[in-house]
C-alpha positions in Angstrom: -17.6 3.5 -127.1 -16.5 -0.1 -126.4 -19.3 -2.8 -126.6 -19.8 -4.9 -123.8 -22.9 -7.1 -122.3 -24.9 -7.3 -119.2 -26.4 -10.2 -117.8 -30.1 -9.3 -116.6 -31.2 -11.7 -113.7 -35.1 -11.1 -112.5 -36.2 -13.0 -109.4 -39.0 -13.2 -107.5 -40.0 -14.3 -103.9 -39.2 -13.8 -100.7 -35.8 -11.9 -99.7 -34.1 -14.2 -98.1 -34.8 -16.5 -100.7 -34.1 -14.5 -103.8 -30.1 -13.8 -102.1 -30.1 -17.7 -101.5 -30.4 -18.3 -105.2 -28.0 -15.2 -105.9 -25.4 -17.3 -104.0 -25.5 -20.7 -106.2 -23.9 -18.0 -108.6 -21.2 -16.5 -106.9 -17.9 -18.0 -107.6 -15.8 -18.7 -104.5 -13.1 -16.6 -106.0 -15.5 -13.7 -105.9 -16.0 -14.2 -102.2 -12.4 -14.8 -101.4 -11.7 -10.9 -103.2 -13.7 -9.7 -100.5 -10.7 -10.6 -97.7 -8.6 -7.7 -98.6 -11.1 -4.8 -98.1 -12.6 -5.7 -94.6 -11.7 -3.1 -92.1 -12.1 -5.0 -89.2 -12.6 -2.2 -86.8 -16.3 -2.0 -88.1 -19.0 -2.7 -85.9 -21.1 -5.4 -87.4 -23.8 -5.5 -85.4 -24.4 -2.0 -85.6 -24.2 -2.2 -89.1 -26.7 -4.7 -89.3 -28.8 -2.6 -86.9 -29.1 0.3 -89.7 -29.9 -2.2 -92.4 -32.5 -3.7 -90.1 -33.5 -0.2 -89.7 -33.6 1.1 -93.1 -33.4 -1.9 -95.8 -34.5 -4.8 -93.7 -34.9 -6.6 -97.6 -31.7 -6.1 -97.8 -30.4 -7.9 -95.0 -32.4 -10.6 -95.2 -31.1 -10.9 -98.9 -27.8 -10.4 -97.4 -28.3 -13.8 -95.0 -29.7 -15.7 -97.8 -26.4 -15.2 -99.8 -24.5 -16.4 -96.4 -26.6 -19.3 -96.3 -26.2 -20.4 -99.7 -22.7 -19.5 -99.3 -21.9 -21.2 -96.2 -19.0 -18.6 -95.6 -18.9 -15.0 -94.3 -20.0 -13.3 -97.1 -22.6 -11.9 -94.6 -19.7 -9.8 -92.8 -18.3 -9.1 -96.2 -21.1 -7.2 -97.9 -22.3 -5.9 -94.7 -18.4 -4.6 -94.3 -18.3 -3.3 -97.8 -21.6 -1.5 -97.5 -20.2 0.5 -94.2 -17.2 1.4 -95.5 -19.3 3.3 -98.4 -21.1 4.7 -96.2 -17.7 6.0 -94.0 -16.1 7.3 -97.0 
């Protein structure tokens, strides 16, 4: 089995606040991957709805990271996430 690490990160406080410091990390090359696999025929909103619905942490970690990020890594993961759940 090949050896390989994992960086543990543990943080604590509010949601939108613990996906605001989970942005300072993100390179901008990590973001700009995202680009590719957006199917922009998904409904944002609604998606946001469910996670409002369901994981309302979530989201809210999900805004911190586009606040940090100042991008639209919001659309991104909330694209991503949908397109799991369609598959």
């Amino acid at each position: 089995m090949p050896y390989f690490e994992v960086a543990i990160d543990q943080q604590n406080g509010a949601s939108h606040e613990i996906g605001y410091h989970q942005g300072k990390r993100i390179p901008t090359s990590l973001v700009e991957k995202f680009e590719p696999i957006v199917n922009e025929n998904i409904d944002v909103h609604a998606v946001e709805n469910i996670f409002h619905h369901f994981a309302p942490h979530l989201l809210d970690e999900i805004k911190g990271l586009s606040d940090q990020c100042k991008c639209l890594i919001r659309r991104y993961c909330l694209c991503s996430v949908a397109m799991i759940f369609q598959n």
